[in-house]
C-alpha positions as CSV (number, residue, x, y, z in Angstrom):
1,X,16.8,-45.8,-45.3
2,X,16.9,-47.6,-48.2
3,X,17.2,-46.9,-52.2
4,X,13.9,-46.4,-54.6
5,X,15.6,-47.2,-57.5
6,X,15.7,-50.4,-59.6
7,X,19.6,-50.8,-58.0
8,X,18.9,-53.1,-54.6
9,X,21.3,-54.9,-52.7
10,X,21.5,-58.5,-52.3
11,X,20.9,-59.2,-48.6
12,X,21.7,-62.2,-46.0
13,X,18.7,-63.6,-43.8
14,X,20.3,-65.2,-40.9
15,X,18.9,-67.8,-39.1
16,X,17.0,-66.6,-36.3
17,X,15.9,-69.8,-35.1
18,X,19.0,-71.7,-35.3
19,X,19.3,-72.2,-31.1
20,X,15.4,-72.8,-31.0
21,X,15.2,-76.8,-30.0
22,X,11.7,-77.6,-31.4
23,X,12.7,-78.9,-34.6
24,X,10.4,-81.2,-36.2
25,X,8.0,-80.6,-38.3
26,X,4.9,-83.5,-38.5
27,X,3.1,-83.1,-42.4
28,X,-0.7,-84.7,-41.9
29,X,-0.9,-86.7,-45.4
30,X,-4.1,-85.5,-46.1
31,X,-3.9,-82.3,-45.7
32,X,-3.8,-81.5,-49.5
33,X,-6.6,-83.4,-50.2
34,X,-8.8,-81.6,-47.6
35,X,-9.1,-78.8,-49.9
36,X,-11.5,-79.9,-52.2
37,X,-13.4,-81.4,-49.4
38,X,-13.4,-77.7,-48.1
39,X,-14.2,-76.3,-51.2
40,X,-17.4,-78.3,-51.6
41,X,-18.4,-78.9,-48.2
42,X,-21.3,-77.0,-46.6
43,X,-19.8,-76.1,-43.3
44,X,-17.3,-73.3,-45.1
45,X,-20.1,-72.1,-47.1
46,X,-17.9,-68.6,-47.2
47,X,-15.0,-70.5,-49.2
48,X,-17.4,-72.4,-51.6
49,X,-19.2,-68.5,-52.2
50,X,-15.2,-66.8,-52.8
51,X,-13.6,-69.4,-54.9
52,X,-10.6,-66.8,-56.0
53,X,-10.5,-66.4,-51.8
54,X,-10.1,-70.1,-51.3
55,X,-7.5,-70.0,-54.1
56,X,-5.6,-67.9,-52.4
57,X,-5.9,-68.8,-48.8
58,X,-5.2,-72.7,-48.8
59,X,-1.8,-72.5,-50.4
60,X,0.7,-75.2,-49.7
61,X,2.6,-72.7,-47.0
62,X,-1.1,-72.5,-45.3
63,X,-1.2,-76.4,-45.2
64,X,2.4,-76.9,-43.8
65,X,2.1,-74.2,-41.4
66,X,-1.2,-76.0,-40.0
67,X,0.4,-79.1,-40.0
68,X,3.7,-77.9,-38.0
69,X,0.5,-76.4,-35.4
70,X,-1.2,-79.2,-35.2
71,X,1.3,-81.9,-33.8
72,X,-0.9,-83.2,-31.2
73,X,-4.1,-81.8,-32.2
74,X,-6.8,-84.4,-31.1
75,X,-7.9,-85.5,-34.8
76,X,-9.3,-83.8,-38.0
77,X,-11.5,-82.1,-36.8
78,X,-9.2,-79.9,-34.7
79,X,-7.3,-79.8,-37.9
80,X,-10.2,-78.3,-39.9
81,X,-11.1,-75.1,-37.5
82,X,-7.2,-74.7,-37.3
83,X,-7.3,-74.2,-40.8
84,X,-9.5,-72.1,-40.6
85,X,-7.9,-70.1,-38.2
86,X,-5.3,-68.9,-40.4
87,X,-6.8,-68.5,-43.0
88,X,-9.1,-65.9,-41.1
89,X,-6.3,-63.9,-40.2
90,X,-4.9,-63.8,-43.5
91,X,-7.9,-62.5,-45.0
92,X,-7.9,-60.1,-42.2
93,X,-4.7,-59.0,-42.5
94,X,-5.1,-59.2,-46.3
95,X,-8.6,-56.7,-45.7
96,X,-7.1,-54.6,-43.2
97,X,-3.7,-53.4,-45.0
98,X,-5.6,-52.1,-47.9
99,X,-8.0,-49.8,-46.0
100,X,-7.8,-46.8,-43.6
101,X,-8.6,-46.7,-40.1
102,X,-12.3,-46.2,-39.8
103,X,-12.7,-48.7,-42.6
104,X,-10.7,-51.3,-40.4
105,X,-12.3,-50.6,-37.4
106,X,-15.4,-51.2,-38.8
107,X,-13.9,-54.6,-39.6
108,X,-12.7,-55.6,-36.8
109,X,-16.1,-54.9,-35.0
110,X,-18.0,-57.0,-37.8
111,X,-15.7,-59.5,-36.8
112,X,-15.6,-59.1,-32.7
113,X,-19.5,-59.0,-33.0
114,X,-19.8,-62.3,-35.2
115,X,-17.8,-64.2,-32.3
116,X,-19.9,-62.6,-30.0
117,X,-23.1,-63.9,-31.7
118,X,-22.5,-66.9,-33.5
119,X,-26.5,-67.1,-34.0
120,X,-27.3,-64.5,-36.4
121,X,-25.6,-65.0,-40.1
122,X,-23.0,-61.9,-41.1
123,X,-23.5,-63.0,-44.8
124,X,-23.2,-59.0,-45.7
125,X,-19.3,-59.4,-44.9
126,X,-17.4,-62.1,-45.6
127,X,-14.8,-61.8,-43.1
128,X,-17.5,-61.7,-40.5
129,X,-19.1,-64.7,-41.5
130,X,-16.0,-66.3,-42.1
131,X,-15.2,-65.0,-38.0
132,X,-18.9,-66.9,-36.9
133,X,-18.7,-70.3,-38.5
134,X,-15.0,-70.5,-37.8
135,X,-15.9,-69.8,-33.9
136,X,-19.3,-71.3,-34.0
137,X,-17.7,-74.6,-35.1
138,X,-14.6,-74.3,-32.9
139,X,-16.8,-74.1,-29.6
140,X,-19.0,-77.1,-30.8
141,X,-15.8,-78.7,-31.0
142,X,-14.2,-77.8,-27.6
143,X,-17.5,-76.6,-25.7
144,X,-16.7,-79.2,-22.9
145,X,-13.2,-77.2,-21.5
146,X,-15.7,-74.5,-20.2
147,X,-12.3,-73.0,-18.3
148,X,-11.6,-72.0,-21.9
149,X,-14.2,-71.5,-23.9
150,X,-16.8,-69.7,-21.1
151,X,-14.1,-67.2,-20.1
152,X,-13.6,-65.8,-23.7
153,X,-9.3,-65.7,-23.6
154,X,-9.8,-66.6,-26.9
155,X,-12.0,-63.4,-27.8
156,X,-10.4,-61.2,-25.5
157,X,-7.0,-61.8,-27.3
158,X,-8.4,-61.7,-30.6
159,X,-10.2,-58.3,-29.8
160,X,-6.6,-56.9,-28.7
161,X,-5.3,-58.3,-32.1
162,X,-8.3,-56.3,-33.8
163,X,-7.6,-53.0,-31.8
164,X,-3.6,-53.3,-32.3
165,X,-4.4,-53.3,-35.8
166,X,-6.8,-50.5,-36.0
167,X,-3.4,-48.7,-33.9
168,X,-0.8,-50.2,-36.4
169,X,-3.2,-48.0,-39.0
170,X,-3.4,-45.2,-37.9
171,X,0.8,-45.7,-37.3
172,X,0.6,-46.2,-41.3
173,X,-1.6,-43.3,-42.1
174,X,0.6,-41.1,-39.6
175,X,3.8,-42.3,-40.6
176,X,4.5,-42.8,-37.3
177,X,8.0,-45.2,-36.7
178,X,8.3,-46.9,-33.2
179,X,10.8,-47.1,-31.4
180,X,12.2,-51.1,-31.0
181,X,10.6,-51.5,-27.4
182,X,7.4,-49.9,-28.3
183,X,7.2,-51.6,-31.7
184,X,7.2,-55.2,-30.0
185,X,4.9,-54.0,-27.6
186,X,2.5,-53.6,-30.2
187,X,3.6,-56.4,-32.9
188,X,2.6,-58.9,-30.4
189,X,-0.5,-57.8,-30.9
190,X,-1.1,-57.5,-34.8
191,X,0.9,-60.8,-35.9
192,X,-2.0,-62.7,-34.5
193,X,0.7,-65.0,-32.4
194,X,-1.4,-64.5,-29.2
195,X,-5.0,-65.3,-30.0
196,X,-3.3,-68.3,-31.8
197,X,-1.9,-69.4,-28.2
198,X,-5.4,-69.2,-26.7
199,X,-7.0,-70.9,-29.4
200,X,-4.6,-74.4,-29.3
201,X,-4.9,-73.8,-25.4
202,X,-8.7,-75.0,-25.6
203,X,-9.3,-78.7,-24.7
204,X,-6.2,-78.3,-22.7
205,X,-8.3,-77.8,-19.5
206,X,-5.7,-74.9,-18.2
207,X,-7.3,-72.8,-15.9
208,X,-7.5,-69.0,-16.4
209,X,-5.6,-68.6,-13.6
210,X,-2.8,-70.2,-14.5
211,X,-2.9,-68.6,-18.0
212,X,-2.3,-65.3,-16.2
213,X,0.7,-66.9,-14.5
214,X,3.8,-64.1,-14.8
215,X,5.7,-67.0,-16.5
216,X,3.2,-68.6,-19.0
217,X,2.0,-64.5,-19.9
218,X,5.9,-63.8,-20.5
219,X,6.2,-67.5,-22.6
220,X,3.5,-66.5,-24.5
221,X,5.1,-62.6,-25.0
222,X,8.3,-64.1,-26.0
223,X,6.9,-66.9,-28.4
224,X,5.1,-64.0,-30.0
225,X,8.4,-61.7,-30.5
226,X,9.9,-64.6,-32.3
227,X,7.0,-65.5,-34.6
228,X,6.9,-61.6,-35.2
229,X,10.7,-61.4,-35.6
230,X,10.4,-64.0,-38.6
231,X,8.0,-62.9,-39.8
232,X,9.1,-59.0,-40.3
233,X,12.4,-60.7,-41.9
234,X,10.8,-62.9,-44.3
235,X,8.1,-60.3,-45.4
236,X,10.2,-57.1,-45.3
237,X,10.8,-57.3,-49.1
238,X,7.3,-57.7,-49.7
239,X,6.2,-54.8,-47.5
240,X,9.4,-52.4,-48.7
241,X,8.1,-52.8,-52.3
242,X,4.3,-52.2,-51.3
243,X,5.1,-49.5,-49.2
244,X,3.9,-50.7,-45.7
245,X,7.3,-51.3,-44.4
246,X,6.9,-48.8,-41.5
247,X,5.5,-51.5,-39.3
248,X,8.5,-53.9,-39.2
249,X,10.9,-54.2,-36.7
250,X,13.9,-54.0,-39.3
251,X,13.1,-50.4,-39.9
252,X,12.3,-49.6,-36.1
253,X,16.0,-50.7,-36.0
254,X,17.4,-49.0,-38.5
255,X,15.8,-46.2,-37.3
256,X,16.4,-45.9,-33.3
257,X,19.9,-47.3,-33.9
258,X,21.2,-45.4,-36.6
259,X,22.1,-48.9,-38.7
260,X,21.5,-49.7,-42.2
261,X,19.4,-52.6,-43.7
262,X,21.9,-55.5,-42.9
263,X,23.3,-53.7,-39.7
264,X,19.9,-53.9,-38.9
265,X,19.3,-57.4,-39.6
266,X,22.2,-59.0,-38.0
267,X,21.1,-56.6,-34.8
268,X,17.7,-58.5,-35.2
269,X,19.4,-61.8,-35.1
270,X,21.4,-61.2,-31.5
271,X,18.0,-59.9,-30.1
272,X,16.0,-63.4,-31.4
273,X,18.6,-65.3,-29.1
274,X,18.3,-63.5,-26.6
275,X,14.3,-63.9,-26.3
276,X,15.2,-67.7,-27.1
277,X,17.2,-67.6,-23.9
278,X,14.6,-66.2,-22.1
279,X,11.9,-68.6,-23.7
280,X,14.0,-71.2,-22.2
281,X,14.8,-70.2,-19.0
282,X,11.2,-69.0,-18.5
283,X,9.8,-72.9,-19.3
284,X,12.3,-74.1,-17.0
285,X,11.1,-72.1,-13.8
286,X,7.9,-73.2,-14.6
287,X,6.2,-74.0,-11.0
288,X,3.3,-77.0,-10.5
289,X,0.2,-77.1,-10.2
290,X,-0.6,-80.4,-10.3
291,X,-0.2,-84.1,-12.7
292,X,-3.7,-82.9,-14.6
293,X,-2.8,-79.3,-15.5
294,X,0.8,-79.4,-15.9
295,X,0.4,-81.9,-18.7
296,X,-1.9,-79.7,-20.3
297,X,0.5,-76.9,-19.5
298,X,3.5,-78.2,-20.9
299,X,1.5,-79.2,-24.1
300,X,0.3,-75.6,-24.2
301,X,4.5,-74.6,-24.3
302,X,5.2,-77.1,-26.8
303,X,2.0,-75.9,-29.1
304,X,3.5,-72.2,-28.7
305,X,6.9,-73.3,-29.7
306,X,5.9,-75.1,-32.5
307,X,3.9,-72.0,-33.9
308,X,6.8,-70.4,-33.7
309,X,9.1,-73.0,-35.7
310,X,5.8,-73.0,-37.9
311,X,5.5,-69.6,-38.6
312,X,9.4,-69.5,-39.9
313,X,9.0,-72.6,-41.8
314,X,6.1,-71.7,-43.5
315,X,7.8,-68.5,-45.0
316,X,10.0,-70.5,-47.2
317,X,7.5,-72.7,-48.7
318,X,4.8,-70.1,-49.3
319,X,5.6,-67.7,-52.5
320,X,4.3,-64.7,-50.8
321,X,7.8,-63.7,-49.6
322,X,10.3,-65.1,-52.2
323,X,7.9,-66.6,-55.2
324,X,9.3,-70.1,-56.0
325,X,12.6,-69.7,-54.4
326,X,12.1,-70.2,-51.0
327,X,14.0,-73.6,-50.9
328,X,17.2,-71.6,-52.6
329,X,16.9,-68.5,-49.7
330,X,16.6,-71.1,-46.8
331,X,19.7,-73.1,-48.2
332,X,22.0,-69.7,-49.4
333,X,20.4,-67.4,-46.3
334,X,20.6,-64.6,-49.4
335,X,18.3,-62.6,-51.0
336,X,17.3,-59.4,-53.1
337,X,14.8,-56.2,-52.2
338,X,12.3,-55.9,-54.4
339,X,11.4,-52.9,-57.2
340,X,8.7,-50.6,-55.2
341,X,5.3,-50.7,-56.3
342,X,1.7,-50.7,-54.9
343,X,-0.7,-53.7,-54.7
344,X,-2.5,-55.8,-52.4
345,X,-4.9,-59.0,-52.4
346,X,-8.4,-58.2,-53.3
347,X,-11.3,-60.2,-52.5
């Protein structure tokens, strides 16, 4: 494993994207400027209550990673509840790492029953009444694609995100290391990627059947390795010095492998091609079911995707991972572990 003392190694970050084809990145102009209009505007009455949450949710990397989601996003308005999408699983996430497991599952069934009853105000937690108007406005927005919205896929992957994260904290408490295979198996879960999936899948008009499809159900799988993949790399400094680096796939590695931190890395970087190869292959078996959904079907692959190029993007820009040097580590691939220490986001 790796040192406690002040002494860390510098490390390289390969690119782990660098065969993926979705490239492009579209910025909405007025992103920025949407945060005041957030701040004071009724409809996220939970931001304008928590102004040292808003502070720290709608960060710059926030706004570029919605923006690289939101490509072809109807309009603003899709915009705004995609916003908000992200910024209520960082406040989960944020919640969740800081408590045990009963205190998390109480959490996530605050938030599972706010979805479930979007009627009834949860203003005695703010994460659930941050879950019911986020969902409350999304299905005023996208109520017509009943195939969607009626069937739940978005609550039924959101409530396996919740429960994967009550798992990964009892992992924590436990100490418990996975191994690689069982690891992903639950990462797909608790870095959000799936309910994200289902969420830009609504207004697409997809049918539920075709969302069970072996190949859109492995797309999705392999899209959320990926986003999980970047993610562990760009935030295992973070989590190393806090302490919660048991639930990263560098240290599942390192530790069913026998490797040390950069072995591990590097062995990190073979496997993300590999699940790019199989992204790609997988989109190109893709069968038809007809003009109407297969449009809506390739736009679904091409929202996933760009989540993924998102997800990696936005690491660089936000100062969560490497403060204001994001720009350098992209251009050098080459950065330092970080002292040990304790601390998480309070709100």
């Amino acid at each position: 494993m790796l040192p406690t003392t002040n002494a860390y190694p510098e490390y390289i970050i390969p690119d782990l994207l660098a065969s993926w084809p979705w490239h492009e990145l579209k910025i909405w102009p007025w992103i920025k400027k949407q945060k005041t209009k957030l701040m004071h505007g009724s409809r996220n009455s939970w931001l304008a209550k928590s102004p040292n949450l808003f502070n720290m949710l709608l960060t710059p990397d926030i706004a570029d990673l919605l923006a690289s989601l939101a490509v072809s996003i109807q309009g603003r308005e899709h915009l705004c509840i995609s916003c908000d999408l992200l910024n209520l699983f960082f406040a989960f996430d944020e919640y969740t790492d800081a408590v045990n497991e009963e205190e998390t599952t109480k959490i996530a069934s605050d938030v599972m029953n706010a979805f479930r009853n979007t009627s009834s105000s949860s203003s005695n937690s703010k994460i659930a009444e941050m879950a019911r108007q986020f969902f409350e406005r999304t299905v005023a927005l996208v109520g017509s694609d009943t195939e969607g919205t009626h069937m739940n896929h978005f609550i039924s992957d959101f409530d396996a995100y919740a429960k994967s994260i009550i798992q990964e904290a009892n992992d924590r408490v436990n100490g418990h290391i996975r191994s690689v295979e069982e690891y992903f198996i639950l990462r797909r879960n608790t870095c959000g990627a799936k309910p994200c999936f289902s969420f830009f899948g609504l207004g697409l008009f997809i049918p539920q059947d075709v969302f069970e499809h072996p190949l859109i159900v492995s797309l999705a799988e392999s899209a959320a390795d990926l986003i999980a993949m970047t993610n562990d790399l760009h935030s295992y400094a973070v989590e190393h010095a806090r302490g919660l680096d048991g639930h990263n796939v560098i240290t599942a590695i390192m530790h069913q492998h026998a490797l040390d931190f950069q072995g591990a890395v590097f062995w990190l970087s073979e496997y993300a091609s590999t699940t790019i190869s199989k992204f790609l292959a997988d989109q190109k078996n893709m069968p038809s079911w007809g003009e109407q959904v297969d449009g809506g079907v390739e736009e679904y692959i091409n929202r996933m995707a760009r989540c993924v190029r998102g997800a990696d993007a936005c690491s660089y820009e936000s100062k969560r991972y490497y403060g204001v040097k994001g720009a350098q580590v992209q251009k050098t691939r080459r950065t330092m572990l970080k002292l040990r220490k304790t601390g998480h986001i309070i709100f």
